[in-house]
C-alpha positions in Angstrom: 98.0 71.0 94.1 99.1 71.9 90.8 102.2 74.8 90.8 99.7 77.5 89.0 97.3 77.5 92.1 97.2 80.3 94.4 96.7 80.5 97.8 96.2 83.4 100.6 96.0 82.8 103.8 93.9 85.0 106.4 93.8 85.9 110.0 91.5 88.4 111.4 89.4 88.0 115.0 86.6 89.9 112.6 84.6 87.4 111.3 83.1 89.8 108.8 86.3 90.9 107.6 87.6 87.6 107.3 84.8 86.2 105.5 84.6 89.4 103.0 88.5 89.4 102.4 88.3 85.7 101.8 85.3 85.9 99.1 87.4 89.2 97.4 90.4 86.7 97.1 88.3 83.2 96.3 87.2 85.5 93.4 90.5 86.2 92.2 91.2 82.6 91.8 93.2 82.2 95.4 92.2 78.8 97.8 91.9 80.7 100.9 92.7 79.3 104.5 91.1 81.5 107.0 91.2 81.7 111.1 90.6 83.8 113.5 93.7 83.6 115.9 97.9 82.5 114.5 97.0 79.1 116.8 94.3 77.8 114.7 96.4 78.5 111.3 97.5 75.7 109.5 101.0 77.8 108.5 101.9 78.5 111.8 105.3 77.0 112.4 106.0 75.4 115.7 110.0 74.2 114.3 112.0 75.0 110.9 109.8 75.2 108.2 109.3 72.1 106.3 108.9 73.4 102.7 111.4 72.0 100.1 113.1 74.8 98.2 110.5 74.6 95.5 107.6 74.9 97.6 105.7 77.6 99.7 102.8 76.9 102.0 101.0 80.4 100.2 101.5 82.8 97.7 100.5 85.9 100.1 99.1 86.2 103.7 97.1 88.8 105.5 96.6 89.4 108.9 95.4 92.3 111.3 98.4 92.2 113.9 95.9 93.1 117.0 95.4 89.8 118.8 94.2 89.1 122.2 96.4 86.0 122.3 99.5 87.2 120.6 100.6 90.0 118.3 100.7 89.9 114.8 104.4 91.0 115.2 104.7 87.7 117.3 103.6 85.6 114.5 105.7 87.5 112.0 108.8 87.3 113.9 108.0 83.0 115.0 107.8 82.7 111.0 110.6 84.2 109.5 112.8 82.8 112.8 111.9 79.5 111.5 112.9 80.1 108.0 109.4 81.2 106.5 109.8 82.3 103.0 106.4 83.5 102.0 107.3 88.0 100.6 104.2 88.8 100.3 102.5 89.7 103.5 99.8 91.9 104.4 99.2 94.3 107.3 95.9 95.3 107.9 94.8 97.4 111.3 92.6 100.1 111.9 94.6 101.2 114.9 98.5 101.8 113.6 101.3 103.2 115.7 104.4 104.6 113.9 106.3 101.9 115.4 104.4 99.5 114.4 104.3 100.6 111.1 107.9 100.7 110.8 108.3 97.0 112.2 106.3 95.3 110.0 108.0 97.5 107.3 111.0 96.4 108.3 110.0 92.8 107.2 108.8 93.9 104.1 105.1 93.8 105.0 102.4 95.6 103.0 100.9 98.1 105.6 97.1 98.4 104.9 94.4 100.9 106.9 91.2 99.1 107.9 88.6 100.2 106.5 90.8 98.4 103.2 90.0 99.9 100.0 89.4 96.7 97.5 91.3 98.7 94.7 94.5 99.4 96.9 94.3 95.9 97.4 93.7 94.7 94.2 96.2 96.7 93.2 98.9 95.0 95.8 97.8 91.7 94.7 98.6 92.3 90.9 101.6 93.1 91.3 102.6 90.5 93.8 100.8 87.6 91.2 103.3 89.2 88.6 106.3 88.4 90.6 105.2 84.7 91.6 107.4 82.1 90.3 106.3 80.0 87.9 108.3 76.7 89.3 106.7 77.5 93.0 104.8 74.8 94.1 102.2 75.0 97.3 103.1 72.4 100.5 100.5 70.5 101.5 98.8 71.9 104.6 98.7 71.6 107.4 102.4 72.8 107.6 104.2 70.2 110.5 
């Protein structure tokens, strides 16, 4: 994949969400990896993270952190423990507690209120594209 690609990835157990999110950020130019659960996505690390200095497995991710199989805190926490570098991540629940709020804030997460206003999150996105890297390249997926 060529270094000016994007790509988001998405987890959400709503499959209308997903899908609409996915189509929002497909039009924007981003290859989009979607799932429904942390388990089935193809970032999720399971040891140190395998991309080279120069590489990231995606420019920004989303997820809703309300999970029947874990939390989205979980997932945050098993990424970033493992040497994840990927800044610019997304929040979105319709459902926040304060602490939560300030958890995922504490990791630098964009916090987002479900329903997601598309010009908020347009909004997020442009300013996250303008601080991509230039050099960054994307790893191949799935991560290993």
């Amino acid at each position: 994949m060529q270094a000016s690609a994007k790509r988001a990835i998405v987890i959400d157990q709503n499959d209308s969400f997903r899908q609409a999110l996915s189509a929002f950020l497909e039009k924007r130019g981003y290859d989009v990896f979607a799932a429904s659960e942390p388990q089935l996505c193809p970032v999720l690390l399971k040891g140190d993270c395998p991309c080279p200095d120069e590489h990231l497995c995606a420019h920004v991710i989303f997820f809703d952190p309300d999970k029947p199989k874990d939390t989205g805190l979980e997932f945050l926490k098993n990424q970033k423990k493992h040497g994840c570098r990927v800044a610019n991540i997304a929040v979105m629940s319709a459902s926040w507690q304060a602490s939560e709020v300030q958890c995922f804030q504490a990791f630098g997460c964009k916090i987002f209120h479900k329903p997601v206003k598309l010009g908020k999150l347009a909004e997020w996105l442009t300013s996250c594209e303008m601080q991509m890297e230039a050099g960054i390249r994307l790893s191949e997926l799935p991560i290993d």
